[in-house]
PDB file with SEQRES, HELIX, SHEET and CRYST1 records, atoms N, CA, C and O in Angstrom:
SEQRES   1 A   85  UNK UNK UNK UNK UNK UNK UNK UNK UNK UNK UNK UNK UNK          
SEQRES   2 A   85  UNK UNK UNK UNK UNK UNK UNK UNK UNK UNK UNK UNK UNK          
SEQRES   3 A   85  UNK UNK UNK UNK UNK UNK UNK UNK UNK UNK UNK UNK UNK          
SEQRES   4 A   85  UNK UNK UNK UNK UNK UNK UNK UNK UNK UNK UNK UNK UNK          
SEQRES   5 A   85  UNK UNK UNK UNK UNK UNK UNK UNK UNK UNK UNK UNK UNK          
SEQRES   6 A   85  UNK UNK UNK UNK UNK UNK UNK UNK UNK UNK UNK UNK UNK          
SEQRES   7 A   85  UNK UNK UNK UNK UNK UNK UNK                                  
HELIX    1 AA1 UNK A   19  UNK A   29  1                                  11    
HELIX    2 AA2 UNK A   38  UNK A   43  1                                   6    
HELIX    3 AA3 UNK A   54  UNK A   68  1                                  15    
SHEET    1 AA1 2 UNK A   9  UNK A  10  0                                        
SHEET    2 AA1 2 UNK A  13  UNK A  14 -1                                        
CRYST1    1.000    1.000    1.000  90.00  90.00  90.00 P 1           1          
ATOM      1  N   UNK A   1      74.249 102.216-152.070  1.00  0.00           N  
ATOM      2  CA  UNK A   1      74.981 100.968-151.860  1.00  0.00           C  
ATOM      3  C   UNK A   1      74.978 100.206-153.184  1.00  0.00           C  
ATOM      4  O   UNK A   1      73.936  99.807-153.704  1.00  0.00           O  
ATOM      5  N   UNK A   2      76.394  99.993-153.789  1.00  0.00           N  
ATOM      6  CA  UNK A   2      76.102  98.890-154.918  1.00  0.00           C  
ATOM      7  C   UNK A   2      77.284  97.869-154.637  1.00  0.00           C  
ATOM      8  O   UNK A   2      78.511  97.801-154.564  1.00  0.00           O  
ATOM      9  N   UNK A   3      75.844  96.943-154.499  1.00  0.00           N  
ATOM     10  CA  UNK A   3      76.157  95.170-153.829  1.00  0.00           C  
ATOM     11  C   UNK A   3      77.272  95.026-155.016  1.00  0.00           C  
ATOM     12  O   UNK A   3      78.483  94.889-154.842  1.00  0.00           O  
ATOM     13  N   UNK A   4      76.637  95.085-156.153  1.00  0.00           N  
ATOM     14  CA  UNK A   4      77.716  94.677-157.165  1.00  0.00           C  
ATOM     15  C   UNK A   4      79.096  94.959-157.019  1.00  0.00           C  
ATOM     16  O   UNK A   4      79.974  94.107-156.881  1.00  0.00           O  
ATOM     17  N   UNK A   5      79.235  96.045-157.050  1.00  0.00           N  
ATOM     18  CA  UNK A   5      80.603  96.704-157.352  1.00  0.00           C  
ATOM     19  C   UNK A   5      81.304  96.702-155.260  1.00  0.00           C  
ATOM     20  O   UNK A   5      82.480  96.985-155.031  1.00  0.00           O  
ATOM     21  N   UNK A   6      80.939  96.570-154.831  1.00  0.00           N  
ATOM     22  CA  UNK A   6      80.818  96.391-153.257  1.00  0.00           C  
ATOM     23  C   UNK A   6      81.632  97.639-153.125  1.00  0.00           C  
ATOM     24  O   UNK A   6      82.821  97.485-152.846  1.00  0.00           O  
ATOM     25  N   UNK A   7      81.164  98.872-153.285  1.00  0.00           N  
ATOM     26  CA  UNK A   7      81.228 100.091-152.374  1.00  0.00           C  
ATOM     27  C   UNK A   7      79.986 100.769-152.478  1.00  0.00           C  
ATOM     28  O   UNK A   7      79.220 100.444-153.385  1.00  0.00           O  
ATOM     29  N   UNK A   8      79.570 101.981-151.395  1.00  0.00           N  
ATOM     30  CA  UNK A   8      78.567 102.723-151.326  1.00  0.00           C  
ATOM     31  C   UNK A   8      79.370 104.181-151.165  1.00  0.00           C  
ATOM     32  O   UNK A   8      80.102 104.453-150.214  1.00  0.00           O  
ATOM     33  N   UNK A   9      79.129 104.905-152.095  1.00  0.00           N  
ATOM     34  CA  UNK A   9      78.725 106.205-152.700  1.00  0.00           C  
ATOM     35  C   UNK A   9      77.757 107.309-151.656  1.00  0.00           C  
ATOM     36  O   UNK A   9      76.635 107.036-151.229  1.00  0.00           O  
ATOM     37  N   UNK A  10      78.551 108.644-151.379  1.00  0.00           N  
ATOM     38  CA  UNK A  10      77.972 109.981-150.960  1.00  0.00           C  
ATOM     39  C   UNK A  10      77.985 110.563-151.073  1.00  0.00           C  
ATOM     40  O   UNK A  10      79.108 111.021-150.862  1.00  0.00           O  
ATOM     41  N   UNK A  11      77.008 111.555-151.534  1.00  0.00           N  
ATOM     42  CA  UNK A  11      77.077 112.864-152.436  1.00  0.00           C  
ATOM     43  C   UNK A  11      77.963 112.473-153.690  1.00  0.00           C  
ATOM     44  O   UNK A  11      78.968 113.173-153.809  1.00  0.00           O  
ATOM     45  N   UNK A  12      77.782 111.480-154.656  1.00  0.00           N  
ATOM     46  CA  UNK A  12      78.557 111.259-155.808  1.00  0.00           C  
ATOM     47  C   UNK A  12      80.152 110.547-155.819  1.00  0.00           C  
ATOM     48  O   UNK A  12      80.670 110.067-156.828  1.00  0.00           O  
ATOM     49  N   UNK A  13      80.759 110.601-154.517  1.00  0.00           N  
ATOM     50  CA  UNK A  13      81.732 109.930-153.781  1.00  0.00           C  
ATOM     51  C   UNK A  13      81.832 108.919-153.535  1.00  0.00           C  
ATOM     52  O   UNK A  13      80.740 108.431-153.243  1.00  0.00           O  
ATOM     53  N   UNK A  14      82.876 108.041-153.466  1.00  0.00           N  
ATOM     54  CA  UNK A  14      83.085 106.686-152.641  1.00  0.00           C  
ATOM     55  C   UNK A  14      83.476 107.210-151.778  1.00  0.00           C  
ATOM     56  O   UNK A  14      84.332 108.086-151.651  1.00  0.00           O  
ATOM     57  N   UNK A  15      82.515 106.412-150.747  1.00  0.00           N  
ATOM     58  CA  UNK A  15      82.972 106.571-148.929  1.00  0.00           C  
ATOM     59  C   UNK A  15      84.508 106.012-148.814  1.00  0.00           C  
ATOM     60  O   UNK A  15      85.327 106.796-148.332  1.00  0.00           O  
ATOM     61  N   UNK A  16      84.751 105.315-149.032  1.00  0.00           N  
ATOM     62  CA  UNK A  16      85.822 104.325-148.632  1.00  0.00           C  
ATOM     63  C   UNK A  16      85.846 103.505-147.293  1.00  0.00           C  
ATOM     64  O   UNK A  16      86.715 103.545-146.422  1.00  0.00           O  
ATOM     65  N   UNK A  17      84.763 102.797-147.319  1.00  0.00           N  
ATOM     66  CA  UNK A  17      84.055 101.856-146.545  1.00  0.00           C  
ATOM     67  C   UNK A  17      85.057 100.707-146.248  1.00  0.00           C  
ATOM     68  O   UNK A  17      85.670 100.609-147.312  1.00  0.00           O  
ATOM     69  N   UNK A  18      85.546  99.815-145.419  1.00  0.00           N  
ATOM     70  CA  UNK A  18      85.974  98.944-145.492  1.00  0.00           C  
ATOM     71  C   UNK A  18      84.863  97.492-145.957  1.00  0.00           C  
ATOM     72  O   UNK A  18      83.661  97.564-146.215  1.00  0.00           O  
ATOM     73  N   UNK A  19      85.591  96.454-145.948  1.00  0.00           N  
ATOM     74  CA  UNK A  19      85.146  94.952-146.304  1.00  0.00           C  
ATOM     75  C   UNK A  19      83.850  94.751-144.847  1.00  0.00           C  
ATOM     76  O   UNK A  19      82.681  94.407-145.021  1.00  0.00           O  
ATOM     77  N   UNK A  20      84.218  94.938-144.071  1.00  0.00           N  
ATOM     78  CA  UNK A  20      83.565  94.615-142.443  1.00  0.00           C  
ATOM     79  C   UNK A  20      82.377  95.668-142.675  1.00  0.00           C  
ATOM     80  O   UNK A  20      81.221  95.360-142.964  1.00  0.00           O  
ATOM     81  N   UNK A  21      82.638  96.350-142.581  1.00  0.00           N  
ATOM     82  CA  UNK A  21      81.531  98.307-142.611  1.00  0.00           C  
ATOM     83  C   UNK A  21      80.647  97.971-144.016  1.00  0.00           C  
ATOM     84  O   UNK A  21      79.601  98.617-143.955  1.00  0.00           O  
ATOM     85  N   UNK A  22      80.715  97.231-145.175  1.00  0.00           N  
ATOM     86  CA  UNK A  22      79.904  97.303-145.789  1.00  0.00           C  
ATOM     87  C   UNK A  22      78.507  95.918-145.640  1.00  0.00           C  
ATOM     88  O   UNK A  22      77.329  95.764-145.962  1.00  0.00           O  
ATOM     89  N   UNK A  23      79.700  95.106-144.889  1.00  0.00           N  
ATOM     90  CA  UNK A  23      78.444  93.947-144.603  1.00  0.00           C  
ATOM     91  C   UNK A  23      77.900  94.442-143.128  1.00  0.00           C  
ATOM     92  O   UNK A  23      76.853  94.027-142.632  1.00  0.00           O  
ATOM     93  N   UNK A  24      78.701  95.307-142.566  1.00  0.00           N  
ATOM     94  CA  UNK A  24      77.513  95.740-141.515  1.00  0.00           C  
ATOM     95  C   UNK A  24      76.279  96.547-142.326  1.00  0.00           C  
ATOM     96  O   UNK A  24      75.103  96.184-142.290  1.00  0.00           O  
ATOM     97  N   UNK A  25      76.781  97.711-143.065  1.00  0.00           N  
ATOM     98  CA  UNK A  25      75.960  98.196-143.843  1.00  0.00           C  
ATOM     99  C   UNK A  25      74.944  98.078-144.500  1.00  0.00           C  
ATOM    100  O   UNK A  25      74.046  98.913-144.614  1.00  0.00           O  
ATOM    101  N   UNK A  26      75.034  96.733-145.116  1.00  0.00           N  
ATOM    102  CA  UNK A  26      74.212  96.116-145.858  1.00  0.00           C  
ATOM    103  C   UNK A  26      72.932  95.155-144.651  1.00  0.00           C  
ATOM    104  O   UNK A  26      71.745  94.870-144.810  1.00  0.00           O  
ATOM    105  N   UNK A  27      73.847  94.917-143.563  1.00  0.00           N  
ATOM    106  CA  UNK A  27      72.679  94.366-142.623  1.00  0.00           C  
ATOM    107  C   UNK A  27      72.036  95.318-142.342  1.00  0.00           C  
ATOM    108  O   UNK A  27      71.003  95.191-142.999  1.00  0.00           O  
ATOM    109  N   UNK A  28      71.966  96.437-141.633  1.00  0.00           N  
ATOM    110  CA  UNK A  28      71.448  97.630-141.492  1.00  0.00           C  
ATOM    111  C   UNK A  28      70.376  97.808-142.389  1.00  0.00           C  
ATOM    112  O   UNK A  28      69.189  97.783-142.065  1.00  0.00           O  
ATOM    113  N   UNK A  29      71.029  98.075-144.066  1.00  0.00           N  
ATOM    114  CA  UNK A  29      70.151  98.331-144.712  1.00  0.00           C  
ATOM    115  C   UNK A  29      68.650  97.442-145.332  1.00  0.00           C  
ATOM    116  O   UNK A  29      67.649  97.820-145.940  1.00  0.00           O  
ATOM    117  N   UNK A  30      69.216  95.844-144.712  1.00  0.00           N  
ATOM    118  CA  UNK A  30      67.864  95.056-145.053  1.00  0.00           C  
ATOM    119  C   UNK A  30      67.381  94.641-143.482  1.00  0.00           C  
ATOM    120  O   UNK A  30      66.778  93.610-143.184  1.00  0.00           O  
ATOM    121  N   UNK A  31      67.693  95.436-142.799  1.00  0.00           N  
ATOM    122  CA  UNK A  31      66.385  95.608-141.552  1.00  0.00           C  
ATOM    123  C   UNK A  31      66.219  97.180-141.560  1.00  0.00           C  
ATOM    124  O   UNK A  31      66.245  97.747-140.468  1.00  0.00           O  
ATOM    125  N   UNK A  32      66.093  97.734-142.416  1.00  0.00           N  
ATOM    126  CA  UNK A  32      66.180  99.041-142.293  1.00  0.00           C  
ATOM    127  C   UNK A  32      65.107  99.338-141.329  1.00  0.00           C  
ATOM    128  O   UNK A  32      64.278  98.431-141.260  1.00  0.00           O  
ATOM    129  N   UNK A  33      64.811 100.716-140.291  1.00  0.00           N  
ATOM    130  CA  UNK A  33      64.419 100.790-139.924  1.00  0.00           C  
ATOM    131  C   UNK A  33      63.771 100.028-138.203  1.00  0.00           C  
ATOM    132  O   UNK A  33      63.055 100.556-137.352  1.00  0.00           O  
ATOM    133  N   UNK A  34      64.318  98.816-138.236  1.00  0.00           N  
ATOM    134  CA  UNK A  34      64.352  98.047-137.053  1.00  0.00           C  
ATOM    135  C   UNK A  34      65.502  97.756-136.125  1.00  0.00           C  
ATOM    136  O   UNK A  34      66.619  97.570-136.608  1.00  0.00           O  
ATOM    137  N   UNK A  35      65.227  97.684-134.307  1.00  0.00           N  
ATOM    138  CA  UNK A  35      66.429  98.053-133.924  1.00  0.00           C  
ATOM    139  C   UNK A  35      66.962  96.781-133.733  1.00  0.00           C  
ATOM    140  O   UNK A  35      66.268  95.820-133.401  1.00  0.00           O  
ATOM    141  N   UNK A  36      68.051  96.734-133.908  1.00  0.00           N  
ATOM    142  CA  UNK A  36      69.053  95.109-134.123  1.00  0.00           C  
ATOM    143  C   UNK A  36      69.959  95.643-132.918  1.00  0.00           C  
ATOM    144  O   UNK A  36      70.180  96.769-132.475  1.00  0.00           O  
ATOM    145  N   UNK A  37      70.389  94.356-132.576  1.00  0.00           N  
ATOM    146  CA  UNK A  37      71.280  94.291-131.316  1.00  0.00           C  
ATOM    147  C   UNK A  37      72.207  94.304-131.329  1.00  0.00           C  
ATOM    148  O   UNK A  37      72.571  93.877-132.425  1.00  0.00           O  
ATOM    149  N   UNK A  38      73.440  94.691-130.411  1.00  0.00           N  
ATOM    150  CA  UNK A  38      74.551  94.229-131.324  1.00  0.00           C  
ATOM    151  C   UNK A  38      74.813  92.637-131.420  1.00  0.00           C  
ATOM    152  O   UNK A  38      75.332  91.997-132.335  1.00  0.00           O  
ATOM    153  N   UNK A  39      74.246  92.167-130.080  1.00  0.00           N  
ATOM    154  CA  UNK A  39      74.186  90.653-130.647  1.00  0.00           C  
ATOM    155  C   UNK A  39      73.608  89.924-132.306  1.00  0.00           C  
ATOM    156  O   UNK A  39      74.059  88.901-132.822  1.00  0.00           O  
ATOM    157  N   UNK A  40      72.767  90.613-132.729  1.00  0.00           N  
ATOM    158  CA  UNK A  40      72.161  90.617-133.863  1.00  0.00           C  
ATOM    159  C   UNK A  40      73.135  91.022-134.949  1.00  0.00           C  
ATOM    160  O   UNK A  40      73.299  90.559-136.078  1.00  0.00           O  
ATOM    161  N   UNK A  41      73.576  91.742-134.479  1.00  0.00           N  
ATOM    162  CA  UNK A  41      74.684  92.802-135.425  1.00  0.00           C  
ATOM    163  C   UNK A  41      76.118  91.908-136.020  1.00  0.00           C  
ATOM    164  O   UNK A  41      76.843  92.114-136.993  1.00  0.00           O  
ATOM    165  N   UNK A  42      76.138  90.715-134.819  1.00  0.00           N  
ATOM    166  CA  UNK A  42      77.637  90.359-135.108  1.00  0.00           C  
ATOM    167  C   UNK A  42      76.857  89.268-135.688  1.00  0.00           C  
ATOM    168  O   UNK A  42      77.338  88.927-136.768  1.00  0.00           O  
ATOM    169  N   UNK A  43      75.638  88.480-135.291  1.00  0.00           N  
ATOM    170  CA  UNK A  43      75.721  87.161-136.091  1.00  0.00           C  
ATOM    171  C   UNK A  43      75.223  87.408-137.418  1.00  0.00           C  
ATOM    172  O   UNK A  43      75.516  86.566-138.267  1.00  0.00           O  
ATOM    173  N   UNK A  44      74.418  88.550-137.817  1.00  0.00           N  
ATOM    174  CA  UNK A  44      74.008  89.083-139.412  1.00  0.00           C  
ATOM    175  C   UNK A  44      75.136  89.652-140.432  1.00  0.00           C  
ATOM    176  O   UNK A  44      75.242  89.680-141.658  1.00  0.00           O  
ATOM    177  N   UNK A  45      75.970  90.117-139.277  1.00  0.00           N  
ATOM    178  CA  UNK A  45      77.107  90.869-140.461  1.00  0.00           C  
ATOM    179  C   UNK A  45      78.464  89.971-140.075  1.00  0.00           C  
ATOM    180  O   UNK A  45      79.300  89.861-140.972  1.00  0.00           O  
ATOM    181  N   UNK A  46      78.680  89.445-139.034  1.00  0.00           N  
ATOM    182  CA  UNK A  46      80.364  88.250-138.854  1.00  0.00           C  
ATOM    183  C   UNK A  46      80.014  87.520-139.124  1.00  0.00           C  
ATOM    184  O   UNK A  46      80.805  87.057-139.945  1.00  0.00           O  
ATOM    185  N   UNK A  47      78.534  86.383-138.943  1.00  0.00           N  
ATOM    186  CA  UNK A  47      78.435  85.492-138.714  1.00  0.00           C  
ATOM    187  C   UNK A  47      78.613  84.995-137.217  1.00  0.00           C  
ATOM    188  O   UNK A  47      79.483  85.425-136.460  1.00  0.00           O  
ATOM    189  N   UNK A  48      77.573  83.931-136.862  1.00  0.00           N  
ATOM    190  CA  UNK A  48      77.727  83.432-135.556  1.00  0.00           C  
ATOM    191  C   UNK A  48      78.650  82.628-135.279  1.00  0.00           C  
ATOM    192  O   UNK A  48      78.676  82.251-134.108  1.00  0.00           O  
ATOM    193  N   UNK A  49      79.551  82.170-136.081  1.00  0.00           N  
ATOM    194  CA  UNK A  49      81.079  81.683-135.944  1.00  0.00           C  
ATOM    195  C   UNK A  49      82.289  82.160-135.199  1.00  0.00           C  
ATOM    196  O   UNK A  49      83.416  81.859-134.806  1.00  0.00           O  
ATOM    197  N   UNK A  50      81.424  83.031-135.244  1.00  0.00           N  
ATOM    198  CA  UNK A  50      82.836  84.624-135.347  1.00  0.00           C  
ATOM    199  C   UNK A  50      82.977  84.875-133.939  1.00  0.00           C  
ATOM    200  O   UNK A  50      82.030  84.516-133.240  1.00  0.00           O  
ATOM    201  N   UNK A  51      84.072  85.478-133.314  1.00  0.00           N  
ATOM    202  CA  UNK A  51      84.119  85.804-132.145  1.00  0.00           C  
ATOM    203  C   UNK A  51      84.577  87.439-132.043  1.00  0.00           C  
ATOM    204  O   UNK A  51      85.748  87.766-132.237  1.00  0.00           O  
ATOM    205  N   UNK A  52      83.474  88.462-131.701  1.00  0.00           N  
ATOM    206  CA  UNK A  52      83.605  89.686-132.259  1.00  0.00           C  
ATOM    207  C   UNK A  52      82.841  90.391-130.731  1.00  0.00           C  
ATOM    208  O   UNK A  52      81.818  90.034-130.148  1.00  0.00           O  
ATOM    209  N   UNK A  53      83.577  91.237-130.489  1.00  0.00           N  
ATOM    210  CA  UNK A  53      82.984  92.110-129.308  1.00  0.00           C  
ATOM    211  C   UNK A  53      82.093  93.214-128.863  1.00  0.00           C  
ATOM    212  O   UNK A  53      82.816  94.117-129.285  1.00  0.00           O  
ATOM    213  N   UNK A  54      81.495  93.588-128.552  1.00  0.00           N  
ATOM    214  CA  UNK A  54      80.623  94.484-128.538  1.00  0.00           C  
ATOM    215  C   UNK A  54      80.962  95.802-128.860  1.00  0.00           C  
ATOM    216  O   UNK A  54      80.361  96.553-129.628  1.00  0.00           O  
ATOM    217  N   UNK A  55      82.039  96.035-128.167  1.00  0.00           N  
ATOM    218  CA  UNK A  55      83.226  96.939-128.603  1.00  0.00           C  
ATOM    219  C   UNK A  55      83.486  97.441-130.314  1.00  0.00           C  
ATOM    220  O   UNK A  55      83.131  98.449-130.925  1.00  0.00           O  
ATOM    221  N   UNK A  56      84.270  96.223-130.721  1.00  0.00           N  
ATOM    222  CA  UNK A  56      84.237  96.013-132.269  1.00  0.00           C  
ATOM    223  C   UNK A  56      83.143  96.405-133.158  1.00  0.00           C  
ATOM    224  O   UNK A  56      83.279  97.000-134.227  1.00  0.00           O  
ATOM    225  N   UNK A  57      82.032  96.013-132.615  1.00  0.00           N  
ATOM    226  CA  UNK A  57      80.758  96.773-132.980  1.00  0.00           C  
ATOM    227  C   UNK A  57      80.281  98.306-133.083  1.00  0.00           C  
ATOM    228  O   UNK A  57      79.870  99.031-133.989  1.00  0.00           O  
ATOM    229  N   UNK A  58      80.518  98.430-131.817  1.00  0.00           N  
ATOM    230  CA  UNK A  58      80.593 100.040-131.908  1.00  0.00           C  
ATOM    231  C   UNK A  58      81.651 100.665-132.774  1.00  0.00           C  
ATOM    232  O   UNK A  58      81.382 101.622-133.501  1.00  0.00           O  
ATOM    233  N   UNK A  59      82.871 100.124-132.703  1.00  0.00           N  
ATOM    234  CA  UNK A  59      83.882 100.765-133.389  1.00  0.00           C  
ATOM    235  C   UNK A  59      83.656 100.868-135.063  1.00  0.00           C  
ATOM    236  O   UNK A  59      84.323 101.708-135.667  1.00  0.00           O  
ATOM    237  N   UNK A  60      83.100 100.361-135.502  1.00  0.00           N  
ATOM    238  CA  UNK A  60      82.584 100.060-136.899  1.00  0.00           C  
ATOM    239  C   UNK A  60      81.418 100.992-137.025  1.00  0.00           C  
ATOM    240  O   UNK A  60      81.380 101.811-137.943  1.00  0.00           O  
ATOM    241  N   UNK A  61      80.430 100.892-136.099  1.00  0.00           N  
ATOM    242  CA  UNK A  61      79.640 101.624-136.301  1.00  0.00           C  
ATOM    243  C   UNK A  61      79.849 103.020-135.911  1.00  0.00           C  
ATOM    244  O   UNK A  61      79.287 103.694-136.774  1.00  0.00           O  
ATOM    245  N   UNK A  62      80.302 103.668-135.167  1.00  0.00           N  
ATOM    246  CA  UNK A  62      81.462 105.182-135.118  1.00  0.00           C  
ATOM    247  C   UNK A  62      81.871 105.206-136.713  1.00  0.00           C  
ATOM    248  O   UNK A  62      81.051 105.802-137.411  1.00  0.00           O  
ATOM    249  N   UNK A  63      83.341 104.490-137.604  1.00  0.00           N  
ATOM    250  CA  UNK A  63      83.315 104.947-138.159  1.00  0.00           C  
ATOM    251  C   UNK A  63      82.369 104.941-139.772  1.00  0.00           C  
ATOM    252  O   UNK A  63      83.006 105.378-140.730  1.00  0.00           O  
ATOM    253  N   UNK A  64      81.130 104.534-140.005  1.00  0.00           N  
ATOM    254  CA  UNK A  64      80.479 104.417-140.752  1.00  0.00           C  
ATOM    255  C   UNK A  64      79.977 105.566-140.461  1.00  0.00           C  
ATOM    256  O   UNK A  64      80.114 106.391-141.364  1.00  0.00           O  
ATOM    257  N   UNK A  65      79.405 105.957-139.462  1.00  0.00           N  
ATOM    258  CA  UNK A  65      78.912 107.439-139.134  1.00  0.00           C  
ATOM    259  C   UNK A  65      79.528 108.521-139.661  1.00  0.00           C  
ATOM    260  O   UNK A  65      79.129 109.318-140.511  1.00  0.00           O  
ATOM    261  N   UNK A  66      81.263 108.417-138.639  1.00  0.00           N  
ATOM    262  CA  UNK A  66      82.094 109.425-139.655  1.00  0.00           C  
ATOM    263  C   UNK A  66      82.098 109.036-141.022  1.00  0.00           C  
ATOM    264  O   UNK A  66      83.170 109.483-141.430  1.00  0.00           O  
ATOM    265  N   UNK A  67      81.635 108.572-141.796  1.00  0.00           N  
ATOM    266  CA  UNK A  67      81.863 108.304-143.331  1.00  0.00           C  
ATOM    267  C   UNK A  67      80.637 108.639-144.280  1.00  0.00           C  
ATOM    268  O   UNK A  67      80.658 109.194-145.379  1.00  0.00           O  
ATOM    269  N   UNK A  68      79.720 108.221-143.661  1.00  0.00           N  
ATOM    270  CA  UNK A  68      78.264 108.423-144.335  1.00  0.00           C  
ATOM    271  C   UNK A  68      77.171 109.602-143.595  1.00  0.00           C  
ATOM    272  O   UNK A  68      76.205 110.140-144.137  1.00  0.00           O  
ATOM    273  N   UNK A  69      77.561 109.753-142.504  1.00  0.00           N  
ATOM    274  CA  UNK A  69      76.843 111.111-141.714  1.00  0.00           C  
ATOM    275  C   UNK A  69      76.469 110.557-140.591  1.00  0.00           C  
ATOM    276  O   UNK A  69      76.940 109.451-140.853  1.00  0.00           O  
ATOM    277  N   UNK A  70      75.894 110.384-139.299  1.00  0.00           N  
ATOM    278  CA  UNK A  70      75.493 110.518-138.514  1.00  0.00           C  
ATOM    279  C   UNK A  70      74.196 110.349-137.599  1.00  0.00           C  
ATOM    280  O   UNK A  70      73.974 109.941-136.460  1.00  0.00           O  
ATOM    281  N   UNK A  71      73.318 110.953-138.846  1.00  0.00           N  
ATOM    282  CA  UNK A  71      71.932 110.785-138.886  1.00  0.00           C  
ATOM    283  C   UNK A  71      71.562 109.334-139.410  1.00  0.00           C  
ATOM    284  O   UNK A  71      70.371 109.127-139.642  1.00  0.00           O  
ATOM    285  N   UNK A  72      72.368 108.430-139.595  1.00  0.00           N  
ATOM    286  CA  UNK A  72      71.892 107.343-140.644  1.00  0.00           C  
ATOM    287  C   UNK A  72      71.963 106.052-139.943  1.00  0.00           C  
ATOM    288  O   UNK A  72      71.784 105.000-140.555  1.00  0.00           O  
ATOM    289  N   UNK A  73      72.194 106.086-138.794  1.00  0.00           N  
ATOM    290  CA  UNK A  73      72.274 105.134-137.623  1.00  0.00           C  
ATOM    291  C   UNK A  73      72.219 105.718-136.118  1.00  0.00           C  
ATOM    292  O   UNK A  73      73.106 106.238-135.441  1.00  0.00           O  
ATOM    293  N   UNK A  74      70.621 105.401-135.783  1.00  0.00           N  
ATOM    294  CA  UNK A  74      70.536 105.843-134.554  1.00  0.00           C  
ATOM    295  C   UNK A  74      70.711 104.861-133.304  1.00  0.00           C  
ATOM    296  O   UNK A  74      70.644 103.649-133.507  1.00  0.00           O  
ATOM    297  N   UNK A  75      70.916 105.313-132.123  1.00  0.00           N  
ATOM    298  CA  UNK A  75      71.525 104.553-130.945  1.00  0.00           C  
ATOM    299  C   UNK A  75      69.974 104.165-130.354  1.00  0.00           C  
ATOM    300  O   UNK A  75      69.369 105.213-130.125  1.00  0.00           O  
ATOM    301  N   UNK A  76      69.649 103.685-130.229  1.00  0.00           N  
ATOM    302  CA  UNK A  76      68.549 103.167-129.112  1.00  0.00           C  
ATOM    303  C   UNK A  76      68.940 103.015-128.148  1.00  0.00           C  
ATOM    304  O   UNK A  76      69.738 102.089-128.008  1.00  0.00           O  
ATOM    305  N   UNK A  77      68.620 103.751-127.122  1.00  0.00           N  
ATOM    306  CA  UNK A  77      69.170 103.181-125.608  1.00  0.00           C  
ATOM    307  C   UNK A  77      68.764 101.810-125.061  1.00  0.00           C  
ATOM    308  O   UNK A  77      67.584 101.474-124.967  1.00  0.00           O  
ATOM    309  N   UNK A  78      69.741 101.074-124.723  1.00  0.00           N  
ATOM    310  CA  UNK A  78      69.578  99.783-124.109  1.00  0.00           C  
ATOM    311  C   UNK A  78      68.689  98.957-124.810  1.00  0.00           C  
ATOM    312  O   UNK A  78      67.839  98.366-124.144  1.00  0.00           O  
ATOM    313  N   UNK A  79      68.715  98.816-125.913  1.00  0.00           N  
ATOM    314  CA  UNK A  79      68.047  97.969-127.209  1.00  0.00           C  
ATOM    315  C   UNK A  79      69.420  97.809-128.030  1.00  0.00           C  
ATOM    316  O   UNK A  79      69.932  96.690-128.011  1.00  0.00           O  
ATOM    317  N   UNK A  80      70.158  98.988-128.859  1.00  0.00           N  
ATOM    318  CA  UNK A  80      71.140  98.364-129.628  1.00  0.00           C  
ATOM    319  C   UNK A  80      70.807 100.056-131.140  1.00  0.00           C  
ATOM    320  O   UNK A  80      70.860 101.279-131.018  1.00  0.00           O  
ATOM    321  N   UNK A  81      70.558  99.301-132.113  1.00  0.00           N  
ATOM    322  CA  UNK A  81      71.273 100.621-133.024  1.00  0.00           C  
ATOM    323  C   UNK A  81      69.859 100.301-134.347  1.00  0.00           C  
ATOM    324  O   UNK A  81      69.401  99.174-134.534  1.00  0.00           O  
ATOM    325  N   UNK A  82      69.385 101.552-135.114  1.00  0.00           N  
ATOM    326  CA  UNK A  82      68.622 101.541-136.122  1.00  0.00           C  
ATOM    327  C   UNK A  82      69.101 101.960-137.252  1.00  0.00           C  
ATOM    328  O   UNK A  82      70.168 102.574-137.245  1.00  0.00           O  
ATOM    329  N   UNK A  83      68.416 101.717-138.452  1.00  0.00           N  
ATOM    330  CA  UNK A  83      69.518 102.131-139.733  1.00  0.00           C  
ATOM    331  C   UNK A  83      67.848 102.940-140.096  1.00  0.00           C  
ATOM    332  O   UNK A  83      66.681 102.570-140.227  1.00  0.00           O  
ATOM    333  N   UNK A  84      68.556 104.110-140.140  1.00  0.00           N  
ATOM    334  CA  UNK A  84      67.224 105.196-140.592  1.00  0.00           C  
ATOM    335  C   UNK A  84      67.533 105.762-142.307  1.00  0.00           C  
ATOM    336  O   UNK A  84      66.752 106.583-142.790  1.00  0.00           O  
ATOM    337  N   UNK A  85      68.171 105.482-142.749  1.00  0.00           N  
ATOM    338  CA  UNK A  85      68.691 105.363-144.213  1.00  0.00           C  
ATOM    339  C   UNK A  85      67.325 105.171-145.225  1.00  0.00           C  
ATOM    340  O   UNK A  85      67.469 105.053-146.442  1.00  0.00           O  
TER     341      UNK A  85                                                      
END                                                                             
């Protein structure tokens, strides 16, 4: 991930991450390892301003998976999602 240049890189590649997918990303990556909600998810990466659906959430997080692999965000059942990165 480089904050600077605001894309993150795989296998030597730009993912081609969108604007939304990298500030989810970046939330992910500074709770790394802890499971966040998606309630957590929308007010760390939209902001609690925002009016964003649970749905929307998942959908972002699907395609970050397809983009960066799979293994790098796990589902917790009935808790919400982990960034194992």
């Amino acid at each position: 991930i480089d904050v600077a240049r605001g894309e993150v890189r795989r296998a030597g590649e730009n993912a081609g991450i969108t604007t939304q997918e990298f500030k989810l990303l970046l939330t992910f990556a500074k709770n790394s390892g802890r499971v966040l909600s998606r309630d957590q998810l929308i007010d760390l990466a939209w902001g609690g301003d925002t009016f964003v659906t649970d749905r929307a959430v998942d959908a972002h997080i699907v395609n970050l998976r397809r983009k960066l692999g799979p293994e790098l965000i796990a589902s917790v059942r009935g808790m919400g999602y982990r960034f194992d990165g």
